[in-house]
MIDOSE-1310 file (N, C-alpha, C; in nm, 2 decimals, decimal comma, always signed):
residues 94
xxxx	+0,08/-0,12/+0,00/+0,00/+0,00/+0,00/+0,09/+0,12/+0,00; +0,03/+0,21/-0,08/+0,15/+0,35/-0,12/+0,09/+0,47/-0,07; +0,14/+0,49/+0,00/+0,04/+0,65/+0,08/+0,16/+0,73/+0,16; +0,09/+0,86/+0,15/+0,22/+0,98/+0,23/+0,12/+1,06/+0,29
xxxx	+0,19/+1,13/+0,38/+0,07/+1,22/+0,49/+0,14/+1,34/+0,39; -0,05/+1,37/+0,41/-0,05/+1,52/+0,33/-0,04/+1,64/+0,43; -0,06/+1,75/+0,40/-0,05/+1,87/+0,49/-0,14/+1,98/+0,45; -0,29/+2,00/+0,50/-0,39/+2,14/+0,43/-0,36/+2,23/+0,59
xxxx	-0,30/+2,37/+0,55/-0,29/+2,48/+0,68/-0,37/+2,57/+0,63; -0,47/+2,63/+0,71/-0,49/+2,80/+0,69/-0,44/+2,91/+0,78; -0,49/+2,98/+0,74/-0,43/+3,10/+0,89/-0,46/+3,03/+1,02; -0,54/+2,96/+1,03/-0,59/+2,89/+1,23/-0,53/+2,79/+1,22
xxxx	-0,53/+2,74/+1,14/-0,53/+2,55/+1,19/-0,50/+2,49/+1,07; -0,51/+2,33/+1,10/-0,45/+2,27/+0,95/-0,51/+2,12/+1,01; -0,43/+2,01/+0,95/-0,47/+1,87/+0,94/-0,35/+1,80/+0,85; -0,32/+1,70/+0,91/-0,24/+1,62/+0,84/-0,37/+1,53/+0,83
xxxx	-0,31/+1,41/+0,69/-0,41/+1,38/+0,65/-0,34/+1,24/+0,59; -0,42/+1,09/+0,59/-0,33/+1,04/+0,48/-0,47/+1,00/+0,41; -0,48/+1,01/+0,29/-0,52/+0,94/+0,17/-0,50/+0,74/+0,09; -0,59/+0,69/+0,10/-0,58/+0,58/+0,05/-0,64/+0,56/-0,09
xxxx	-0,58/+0,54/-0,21/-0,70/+0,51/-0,28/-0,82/+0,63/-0,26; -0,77/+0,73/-0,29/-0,82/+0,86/-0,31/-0,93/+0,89/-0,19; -0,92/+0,84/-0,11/-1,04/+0,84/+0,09/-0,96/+0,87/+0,19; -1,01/+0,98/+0,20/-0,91/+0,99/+0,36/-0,93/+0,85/+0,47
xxxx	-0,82/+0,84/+0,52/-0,80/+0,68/+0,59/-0,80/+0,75/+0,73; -0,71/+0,88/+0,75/-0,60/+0,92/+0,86/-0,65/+1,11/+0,88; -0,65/+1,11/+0,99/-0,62/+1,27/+1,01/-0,62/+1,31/+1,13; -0,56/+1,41/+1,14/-0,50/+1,49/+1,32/-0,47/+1,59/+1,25
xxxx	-0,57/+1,67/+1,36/-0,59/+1,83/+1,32/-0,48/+1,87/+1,45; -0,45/+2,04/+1,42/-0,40/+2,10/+1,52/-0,46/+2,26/+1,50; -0,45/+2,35/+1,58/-0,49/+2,49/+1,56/-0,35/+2,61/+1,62; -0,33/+2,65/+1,52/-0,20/+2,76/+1,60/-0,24/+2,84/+1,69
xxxx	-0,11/+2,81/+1,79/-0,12/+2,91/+1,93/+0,01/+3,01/+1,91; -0,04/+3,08/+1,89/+0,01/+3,20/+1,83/+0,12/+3,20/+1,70; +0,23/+3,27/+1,66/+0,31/+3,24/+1,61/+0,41/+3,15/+1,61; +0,51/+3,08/+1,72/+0,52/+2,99/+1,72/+0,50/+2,85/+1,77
xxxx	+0,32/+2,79/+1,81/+0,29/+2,68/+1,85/+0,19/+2,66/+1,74; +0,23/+2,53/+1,76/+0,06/+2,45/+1,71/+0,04/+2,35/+1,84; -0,10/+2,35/+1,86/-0,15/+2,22/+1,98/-0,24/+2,12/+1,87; -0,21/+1,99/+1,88/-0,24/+1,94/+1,80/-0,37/+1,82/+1,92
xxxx	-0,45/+1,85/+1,86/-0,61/+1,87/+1,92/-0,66/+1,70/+1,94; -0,66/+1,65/+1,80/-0,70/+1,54/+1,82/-0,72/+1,43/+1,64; -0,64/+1,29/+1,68/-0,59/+1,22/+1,59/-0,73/+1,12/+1,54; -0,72/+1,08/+1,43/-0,82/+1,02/+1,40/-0,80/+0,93/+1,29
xxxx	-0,83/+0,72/+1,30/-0,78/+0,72/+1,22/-0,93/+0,60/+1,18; -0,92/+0,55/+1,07/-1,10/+0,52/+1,03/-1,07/+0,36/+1,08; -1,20/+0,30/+1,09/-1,24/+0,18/+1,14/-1,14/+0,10/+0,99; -1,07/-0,06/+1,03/-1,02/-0,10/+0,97/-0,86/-0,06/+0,90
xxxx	-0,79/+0,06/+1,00/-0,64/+0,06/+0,94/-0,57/+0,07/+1,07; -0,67/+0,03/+1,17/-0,55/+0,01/+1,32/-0,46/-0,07/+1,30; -0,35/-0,02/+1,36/-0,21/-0,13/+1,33/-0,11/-0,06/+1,18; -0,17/-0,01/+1,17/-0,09/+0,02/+1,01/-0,02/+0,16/+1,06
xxxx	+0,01/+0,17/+1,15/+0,11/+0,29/+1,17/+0,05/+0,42/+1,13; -0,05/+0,48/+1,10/-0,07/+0,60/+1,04/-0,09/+0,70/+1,13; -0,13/+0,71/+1,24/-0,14/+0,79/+1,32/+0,02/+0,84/+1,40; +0,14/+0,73/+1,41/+0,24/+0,77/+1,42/+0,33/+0,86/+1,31
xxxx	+0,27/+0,83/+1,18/+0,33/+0,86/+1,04/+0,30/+0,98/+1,07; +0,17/+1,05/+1,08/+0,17/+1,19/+1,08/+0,19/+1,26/+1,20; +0,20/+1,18/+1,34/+0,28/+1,26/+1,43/+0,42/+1,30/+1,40; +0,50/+1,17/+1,33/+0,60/+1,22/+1,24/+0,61/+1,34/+1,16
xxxx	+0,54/+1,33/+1,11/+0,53/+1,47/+0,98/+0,50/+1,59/+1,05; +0,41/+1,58/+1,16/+0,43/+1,67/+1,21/+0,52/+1,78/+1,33; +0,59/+1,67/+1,36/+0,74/+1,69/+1,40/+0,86/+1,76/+1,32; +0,83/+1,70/+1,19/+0,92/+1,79/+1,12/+0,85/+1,88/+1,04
xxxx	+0,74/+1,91/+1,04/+0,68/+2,06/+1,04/+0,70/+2,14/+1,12; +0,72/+2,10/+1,23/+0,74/+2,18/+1,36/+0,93/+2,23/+1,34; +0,96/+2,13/+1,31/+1,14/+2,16/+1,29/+1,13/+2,25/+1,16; +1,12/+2,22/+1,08/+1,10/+2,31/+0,94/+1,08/+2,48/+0,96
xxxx	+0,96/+2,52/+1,08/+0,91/+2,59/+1,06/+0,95/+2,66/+1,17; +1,06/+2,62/+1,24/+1,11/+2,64/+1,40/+1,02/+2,67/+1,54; +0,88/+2,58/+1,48/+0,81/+2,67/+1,64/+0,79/+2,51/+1,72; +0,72/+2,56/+1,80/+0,70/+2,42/+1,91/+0,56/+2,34/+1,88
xxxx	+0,53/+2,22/+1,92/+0,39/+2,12/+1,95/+0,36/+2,12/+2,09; +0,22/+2,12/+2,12/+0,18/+2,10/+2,22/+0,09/+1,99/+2,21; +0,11/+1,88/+2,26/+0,02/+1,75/+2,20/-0,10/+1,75/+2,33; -0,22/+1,79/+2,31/-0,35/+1,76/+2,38/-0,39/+1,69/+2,39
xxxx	-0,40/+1,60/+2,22/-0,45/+1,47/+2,16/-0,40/+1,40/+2,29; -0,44/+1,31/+2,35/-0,40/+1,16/+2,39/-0,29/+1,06/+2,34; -0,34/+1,06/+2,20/-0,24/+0,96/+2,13/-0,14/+1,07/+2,09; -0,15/+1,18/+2,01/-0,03/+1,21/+1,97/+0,08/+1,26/+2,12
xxxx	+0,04/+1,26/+2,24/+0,10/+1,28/+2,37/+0,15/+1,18/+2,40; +0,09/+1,04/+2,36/+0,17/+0,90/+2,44/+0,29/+0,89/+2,33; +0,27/+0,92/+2,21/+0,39/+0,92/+2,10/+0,48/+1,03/+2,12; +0,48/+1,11/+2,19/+0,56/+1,23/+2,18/+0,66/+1,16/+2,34
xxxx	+0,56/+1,10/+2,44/+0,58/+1,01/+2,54/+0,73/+0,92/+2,51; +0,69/+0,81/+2,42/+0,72/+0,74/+2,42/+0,88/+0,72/+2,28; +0,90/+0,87/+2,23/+1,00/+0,91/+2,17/+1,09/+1,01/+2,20; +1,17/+1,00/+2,30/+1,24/+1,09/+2,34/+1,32/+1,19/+2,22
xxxx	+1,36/+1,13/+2,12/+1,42/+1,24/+1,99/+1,30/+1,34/+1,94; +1,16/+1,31/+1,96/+1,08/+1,42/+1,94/+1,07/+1,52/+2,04; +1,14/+1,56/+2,15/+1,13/+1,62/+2,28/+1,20/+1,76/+2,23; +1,25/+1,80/+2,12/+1,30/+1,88/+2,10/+1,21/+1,96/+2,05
xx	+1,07/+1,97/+1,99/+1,02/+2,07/+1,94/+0,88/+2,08/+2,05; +0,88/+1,98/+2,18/+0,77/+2,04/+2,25/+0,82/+2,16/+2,33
């Protein structure tokens, strides 16, 4: 299966997202807290792709959005907090 986490931002907020076979499968929104934070709100991934890593994939991506763009994450989500948890090399952009 061939899929990449996408990235839609506006001025507030955004969403990583992954795409399967043209359906969204994956998404975790976040909303900017001010200029440099985003809190990323809450992960979401559809009935039938538990296990397939996709909700880590875009905590990834959004880690290095966060590096890319030099501000920090504040993870609220649950899950993207137990992954931020349980990764010590992502500790650098909370």
């Amino acid at each position: 299966m061939n899929y990449e986490v996408k990235l839609k931002v506006n001025d507030k907020n955004g969403v990583f997202y992954i795409d399967v076979e043209g359906k969204h499968e994956a998404m975790m929104t976040f909303v900017f807290a001010g200029e440099d934070k985003i809190i990323i709100d809450h992960t979401e991934v559809n009935p039938g792709n538990e296990g397939k890593g996709f909700g880590k994939k875009m905590v990834v991506k959004a880690v290095e959005y966060a590096r890319e763009k030099g501000i920090k994450i504040i993870p609220l989500c649950p899950f993207a907090k137990s992954v931020f948890d349980k990764t010590p090399e992502f500790r650098d952009v909370l």
